[in-house]
N, C-alpha and C positions, 0 to 999 in steps of 0.2 A: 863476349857473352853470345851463344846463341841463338837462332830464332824460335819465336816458337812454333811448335808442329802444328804446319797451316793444317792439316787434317784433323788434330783437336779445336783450332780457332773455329775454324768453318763449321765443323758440328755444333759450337757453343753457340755460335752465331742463329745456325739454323734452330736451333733449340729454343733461343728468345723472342726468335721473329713469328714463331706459330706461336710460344706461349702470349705477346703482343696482342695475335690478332682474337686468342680465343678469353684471355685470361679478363673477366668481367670485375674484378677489383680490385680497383688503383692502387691499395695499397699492400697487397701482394704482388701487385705488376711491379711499383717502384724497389719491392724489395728483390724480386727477381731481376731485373737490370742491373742492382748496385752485385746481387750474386755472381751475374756471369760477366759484367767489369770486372771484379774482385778474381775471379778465375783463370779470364785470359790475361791478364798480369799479373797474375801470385803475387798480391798483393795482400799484406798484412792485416791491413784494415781498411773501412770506409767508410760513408755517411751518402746517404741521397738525403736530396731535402728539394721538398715542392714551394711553389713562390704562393702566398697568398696574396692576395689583393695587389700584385703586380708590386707587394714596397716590404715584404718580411720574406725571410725563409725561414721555411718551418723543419724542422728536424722530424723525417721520414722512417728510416732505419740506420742505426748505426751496427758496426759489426769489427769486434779487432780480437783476431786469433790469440795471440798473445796474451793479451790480456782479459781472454775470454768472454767478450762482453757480444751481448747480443740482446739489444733494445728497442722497442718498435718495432715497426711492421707487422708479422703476424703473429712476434711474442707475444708475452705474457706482461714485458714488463715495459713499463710507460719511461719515455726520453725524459727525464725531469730539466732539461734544459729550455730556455725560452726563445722565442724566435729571433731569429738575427735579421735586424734594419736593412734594408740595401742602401739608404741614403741617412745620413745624419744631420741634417738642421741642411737640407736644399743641397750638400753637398753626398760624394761617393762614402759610401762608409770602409774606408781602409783598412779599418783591426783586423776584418779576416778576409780573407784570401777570398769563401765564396761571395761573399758580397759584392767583392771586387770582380770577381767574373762573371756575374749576373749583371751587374752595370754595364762592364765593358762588353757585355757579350765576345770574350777571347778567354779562350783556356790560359792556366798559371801552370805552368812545369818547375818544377825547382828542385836540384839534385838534390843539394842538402839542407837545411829549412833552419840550422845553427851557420849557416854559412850565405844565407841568401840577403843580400845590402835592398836590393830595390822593392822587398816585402816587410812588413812589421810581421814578423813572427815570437814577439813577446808572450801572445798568448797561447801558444802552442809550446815555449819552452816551460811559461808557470804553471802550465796545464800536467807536462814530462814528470816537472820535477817534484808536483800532487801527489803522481800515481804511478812514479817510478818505471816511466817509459822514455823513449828517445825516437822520437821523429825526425827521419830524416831525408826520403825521398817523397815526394807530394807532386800527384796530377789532380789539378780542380777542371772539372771542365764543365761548361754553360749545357744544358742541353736546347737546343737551337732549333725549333719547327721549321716549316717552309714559310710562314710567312714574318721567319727574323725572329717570331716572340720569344721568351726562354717562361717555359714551363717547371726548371728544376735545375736542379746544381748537382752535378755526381764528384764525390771527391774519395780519392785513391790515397793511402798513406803506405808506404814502405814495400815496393815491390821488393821481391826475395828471390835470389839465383842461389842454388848450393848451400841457404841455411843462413846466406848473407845479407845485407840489406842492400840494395844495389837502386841505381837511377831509372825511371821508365826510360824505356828505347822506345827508338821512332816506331819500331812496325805495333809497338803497343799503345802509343798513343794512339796512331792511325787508325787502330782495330777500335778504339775506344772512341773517339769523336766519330766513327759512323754508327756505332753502336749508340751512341746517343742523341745521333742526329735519325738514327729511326725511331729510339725508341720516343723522342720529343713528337714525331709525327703523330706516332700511336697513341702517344696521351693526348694531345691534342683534338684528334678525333674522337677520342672517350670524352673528352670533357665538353664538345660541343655537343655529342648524343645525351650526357646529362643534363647541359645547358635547356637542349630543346625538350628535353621532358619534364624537365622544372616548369619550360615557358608553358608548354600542353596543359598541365596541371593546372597552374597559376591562372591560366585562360580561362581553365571549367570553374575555377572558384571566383574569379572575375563575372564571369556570365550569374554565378549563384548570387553574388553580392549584388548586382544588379534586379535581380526578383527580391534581396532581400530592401533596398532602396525601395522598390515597387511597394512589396508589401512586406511590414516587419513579422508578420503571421506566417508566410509558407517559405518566408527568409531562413527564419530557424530551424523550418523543415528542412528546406536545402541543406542545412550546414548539417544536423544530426542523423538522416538519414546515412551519411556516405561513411561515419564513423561508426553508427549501429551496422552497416552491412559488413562491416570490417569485422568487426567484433563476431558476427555473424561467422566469418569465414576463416577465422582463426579458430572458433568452437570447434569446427569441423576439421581441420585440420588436426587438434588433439584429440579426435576422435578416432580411436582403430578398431570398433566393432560395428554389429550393425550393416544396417544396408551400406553407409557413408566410410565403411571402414579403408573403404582400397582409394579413395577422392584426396585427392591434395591439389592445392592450388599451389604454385611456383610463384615467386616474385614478379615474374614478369605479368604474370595472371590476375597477382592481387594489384599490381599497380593498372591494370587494365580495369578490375572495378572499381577500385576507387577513383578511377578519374568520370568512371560511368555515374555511383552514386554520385558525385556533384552535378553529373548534366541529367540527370536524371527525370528533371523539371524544368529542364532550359525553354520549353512550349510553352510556360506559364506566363514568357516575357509577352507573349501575344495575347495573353488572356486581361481584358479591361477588370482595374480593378473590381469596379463597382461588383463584380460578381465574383470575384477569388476571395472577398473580403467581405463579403455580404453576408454583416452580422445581424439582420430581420428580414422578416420575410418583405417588407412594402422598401426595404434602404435598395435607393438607385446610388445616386450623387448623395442624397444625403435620404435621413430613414422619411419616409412619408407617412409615419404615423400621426407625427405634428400636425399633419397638413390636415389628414384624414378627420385629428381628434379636431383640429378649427373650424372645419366646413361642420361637425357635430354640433359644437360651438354657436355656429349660428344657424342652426337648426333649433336649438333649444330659444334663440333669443325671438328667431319667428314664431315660434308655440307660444311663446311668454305673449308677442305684440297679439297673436291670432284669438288668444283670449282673452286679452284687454277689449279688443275690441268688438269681438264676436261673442260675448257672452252668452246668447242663447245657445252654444254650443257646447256649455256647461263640462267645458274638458278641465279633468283632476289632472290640473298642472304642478300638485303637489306629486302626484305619484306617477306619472308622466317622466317627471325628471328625476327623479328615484330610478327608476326605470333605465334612463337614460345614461344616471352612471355608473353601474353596473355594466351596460352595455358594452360604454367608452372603458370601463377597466377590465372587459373580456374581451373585449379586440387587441388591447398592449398587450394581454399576456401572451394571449394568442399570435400576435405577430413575433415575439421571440423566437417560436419555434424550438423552443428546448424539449416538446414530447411529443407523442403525437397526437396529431388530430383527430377524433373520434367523426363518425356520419353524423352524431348530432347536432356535433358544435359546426359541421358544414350546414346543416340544416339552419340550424342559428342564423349563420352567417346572410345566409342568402334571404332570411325574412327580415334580416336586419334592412337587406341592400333595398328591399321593397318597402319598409315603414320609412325609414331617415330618408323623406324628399325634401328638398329647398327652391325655396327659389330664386335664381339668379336672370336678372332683366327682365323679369316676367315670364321665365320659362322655368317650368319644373322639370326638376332633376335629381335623381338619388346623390346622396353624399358618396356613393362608391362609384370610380370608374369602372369598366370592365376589367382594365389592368389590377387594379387593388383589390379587386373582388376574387379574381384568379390568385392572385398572390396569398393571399387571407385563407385559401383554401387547400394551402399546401397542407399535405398531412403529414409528411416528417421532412424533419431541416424546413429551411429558408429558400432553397431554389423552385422557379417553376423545373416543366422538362425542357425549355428551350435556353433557360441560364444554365440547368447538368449537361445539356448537349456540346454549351459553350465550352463551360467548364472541361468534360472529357475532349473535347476537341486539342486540348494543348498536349494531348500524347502526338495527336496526329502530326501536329507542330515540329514534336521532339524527334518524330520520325522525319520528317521530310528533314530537320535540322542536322542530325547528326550522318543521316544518310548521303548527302551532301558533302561527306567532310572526307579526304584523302588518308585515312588512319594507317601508318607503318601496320606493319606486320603485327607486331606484339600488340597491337591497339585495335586491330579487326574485330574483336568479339565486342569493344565497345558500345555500338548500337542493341547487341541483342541484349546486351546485359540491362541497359536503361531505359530498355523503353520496353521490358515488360512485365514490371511491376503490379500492372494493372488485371494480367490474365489472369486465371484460376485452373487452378488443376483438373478441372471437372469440364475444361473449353468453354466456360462462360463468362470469359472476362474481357478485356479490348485490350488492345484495337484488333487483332486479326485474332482472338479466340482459339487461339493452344491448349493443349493438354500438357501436362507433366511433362509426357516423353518428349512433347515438341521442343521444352524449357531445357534449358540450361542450368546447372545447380547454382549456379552463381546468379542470376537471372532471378531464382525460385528463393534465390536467398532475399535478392533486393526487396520482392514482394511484403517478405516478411517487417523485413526494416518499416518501408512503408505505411505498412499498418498498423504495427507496435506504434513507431512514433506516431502516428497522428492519434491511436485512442487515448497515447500517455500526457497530449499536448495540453497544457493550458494558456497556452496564447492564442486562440484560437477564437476570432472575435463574438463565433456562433453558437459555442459550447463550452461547459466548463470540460478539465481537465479529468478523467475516471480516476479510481483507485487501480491500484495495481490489480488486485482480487477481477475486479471487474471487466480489466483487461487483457489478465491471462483465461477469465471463462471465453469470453467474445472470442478468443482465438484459437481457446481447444473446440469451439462450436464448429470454426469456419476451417479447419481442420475436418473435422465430423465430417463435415458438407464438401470437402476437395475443392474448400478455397485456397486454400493454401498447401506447400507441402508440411505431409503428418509427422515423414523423418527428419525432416529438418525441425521441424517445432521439438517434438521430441528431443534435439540437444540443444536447443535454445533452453529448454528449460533445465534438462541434465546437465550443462554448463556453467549455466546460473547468469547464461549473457542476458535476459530480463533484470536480473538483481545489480549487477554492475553496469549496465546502463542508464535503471534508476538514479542507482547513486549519483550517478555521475551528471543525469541531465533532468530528476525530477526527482531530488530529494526528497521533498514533501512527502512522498509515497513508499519511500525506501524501504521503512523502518514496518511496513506492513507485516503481521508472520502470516507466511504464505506456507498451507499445506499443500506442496506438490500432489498428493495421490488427489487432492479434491479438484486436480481441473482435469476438465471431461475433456476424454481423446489421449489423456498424455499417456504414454508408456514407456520408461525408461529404457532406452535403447541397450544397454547394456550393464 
């Protein structure tokens, strides 16, 4: 027999070893190896198959000219075979040949497979005598990394010289154990670049769980935000009119946001709860309303003793503490912070902090600290401006955080994407106040995420959760205003990613009907 034309091997060769380095999925790389194996041996048929969990092989691609079969890899049609053991009960699993070469890490050669005494080849002859084939030359060979591991099994059935079924020859083995002692390299190296970006990922949902431990309120933020941006960026991607028509994010692209939206709020690990969480306006450690209404408490019970005993002072203690509860049940609502605060009821406030004195030790004192009294006169929300200061401080956090971090290539746009949520289109948002053009589309997307999810939330210890209606106006407003971008809301709502995000993370609102032409700013892109 003979050799074959090193100027075809060598090309086949050169042919695998670029598809190797560029070809980005395993499972057309595995089927390209078992192709050009199958090649430089004219070989009838074959099968690759990858190891899972270091104890099965899983059936990869199979391919047999003869009997025209071609199943898995980048067909159409599914292996309906099951994984094969490498061990059986602590021992090698002998029935087939690849098992046995994945164990012994040593290739199996066998000229004829009806003739071969030191292999069990029973199920390869019930297998013939199925489907009206005959096997009869077989190279199994381990494929064998540099550091020993075997990543896969390549196996060769009936090389063919002249139309015959003939034995593999040595220079076709040879050509074939380096071909798969590279191409083991190569998967190898793909499978630790996977490795590590499962671990990168796993890490930024690691750091979310951890803020969602902190607080189970911006926990859920964490986790919904990174799948609203998705959804975000897959709208736009169906999108081919419009400003957004020519924008496509790549794989590599969306996995660089999504690893963004989960660190997106990694700062908030430095933010004390008492104020990420801070469902009243007086709650530190715990709310000081209690404290506030007790010190009233005994304010009313000195008015009580002051005119037992002071009666020429003829105080209406009936209508005094009329007075008094009324008072105590407009400072609780008032400390909610669920609307806002009007100048009167600050007016209120502040004659309140002058009428209610006590005395403790013999020193008079209003029932308000300065502290409570400031807090009491927040006019919307619950934070003074030195808890929103805190509060917007954990952008700065996120930046010094992720700024910090050594991000591969594909992962470099990370930081811009996550930490600028907070800007507005019109340069008046933080931390460093961009415009549009300064943003990135993917960037100008998270923005949006961010502020759906927080108007849609009801876990949110400070407010209830809006209706949908409520929170597609709010954000055709801020739109209006170059809070946000116009084009991208614009297929936010042409896509209907508000409707299938409801569904999916705030049913209760789902079911709203929503006339698109009634939110102000939308205009359907195309």
């Amino acid at each position: 027999m003979p050799l074959l034309n090193n100027k075809d091997a060598l090309d086949e060769l050169l042919a695998l070893s670029y598809r190797l380095s560029t070809e980005k999925n395993t499972t057309k790389l595995l089927e390209d190896i078992l192709l050009s194996a199958k090649a430089l041996t004219h070989a009838d048929g074959g099968t690759i198959y990858s190891i899972v969990d270091g104890q099965e092989l899983k059936f990869e691609t199979l391919l047999n000219d003869s009997l025209n079969l071609y199943m898995g890899g980048t067909s159409q049609t599914a292996i309906p075979f099951k994984n094969i053991p490498i061990y059986l009960d602590g021992e090698i699993n002998k029935n087939a040949l690849v098992s046995l070469a994945a164990a012994t890490q040593k290739p199996i050669i066998i000229e004829d497979a009806y003739q071969a005494c030191d292999h069990d080849m029973s199920g390869a002859r019930a297998m013939d005598q199925r489907i009206g084939y005959r096997t009869k030359s077989v190279l199994t060979v381990p494929m064998q990394n540099h550091d020993g591991d075997i990543n896969g099994v390549l196996q060769l059935i009936n090389a063919q010289y002249l139309g015959q079924v003939v034995p593999f020859n040595q220079q076709e083995i040879d050509l074939v154990l380096s071909m798969t002692s590279l191409a083991a390299v190569a998967l190898t190296n793909k499978q630790l670049i996977t490795e590590m970006e499962v671990l990168f990922e796993s890490l930024a949902k690691v750091i979310a769980r951890a803020i969602d431990e902190k607080s189970p309120y911006t926990g859920g933020h964490c986790r919904r935000v990174p799948e609203l941006t998705m959804m975000i960026a897959e709208a736009v991607n169906r999108t081919h009119h419009g400003p957004l028509a020519e924008f496509h994010l790549c794989e590599q692209e969306k996995s660089a946001l999504n690893v963004a939206g989960w660190l997106h709020d990694c700062g908030k690990i430095a933010t004390p709860e008492y104020v990420m969480d801070k469902a009243t306006k007086l709650q530190t450690i715990f709310d000081r309303i209690d404290y506030l209404d007790a010190k009233l408490e005994i304010y009313a019970q000195q008015l009580e003793l002051k005119a037992l005993k002071e009666p020429e002072l003829n105080i209406d203690l009936a209508s005094a503490l009329e007075q008094l509860a009324a008072d105590r049940d407009f400072l609780k609502h008032t400390n909610l912070g669920s609307e806002f605060l009007p100048n009167e009821s600050i007016e209120r406030i502040e004659h309140l902090a002058k009428t209610y004195v006590i005395t403790i030790n013999g020193v008079e004192q209003s029932v308000f600290t300065d502290d409570e009294l400031a807090c009491l006169k927040i006019q919307r929300g619950t934070l003074t401006p030195e808890e929103r200061t805190i509060i917007n401080h954990h952008i700065d956090v996120t930046v010094m955080m992720l700024d910090s971090l050594p991000f591969p290539k594909h992962l470099k746009s990370v930081p811009e994407y996550a930490c600028g949520h907070h800007e507005k289109m019109d340069g008046t948002g933080y931390p460093k106040g961009l415009t549009k053009d300064q943003m990135s589309a993917p960037a100008r997307m998270m923005a949006i995420a961010d502020i759906f999810e927080a108007l849609t939330a009801s876990d949110r210890p400070y407010k209830p959760g809006k209706t949908l209606k409520e929170c597609l106006t709010i954000m055709g407003f801020m739109a209006k205003d170059q809070h946000i971008d116009a084009d991208l809301f614009n297929i936010f709502i042409k896509e209907k990613v508000y409707l299938d995000y409801a569904k999916k993370f705030v049913p209760n609102i789902a079911d709203e009907d929503i006339d698109e032409n009634d939110i102000p700013n939308y205009t359907a892109p195309y």
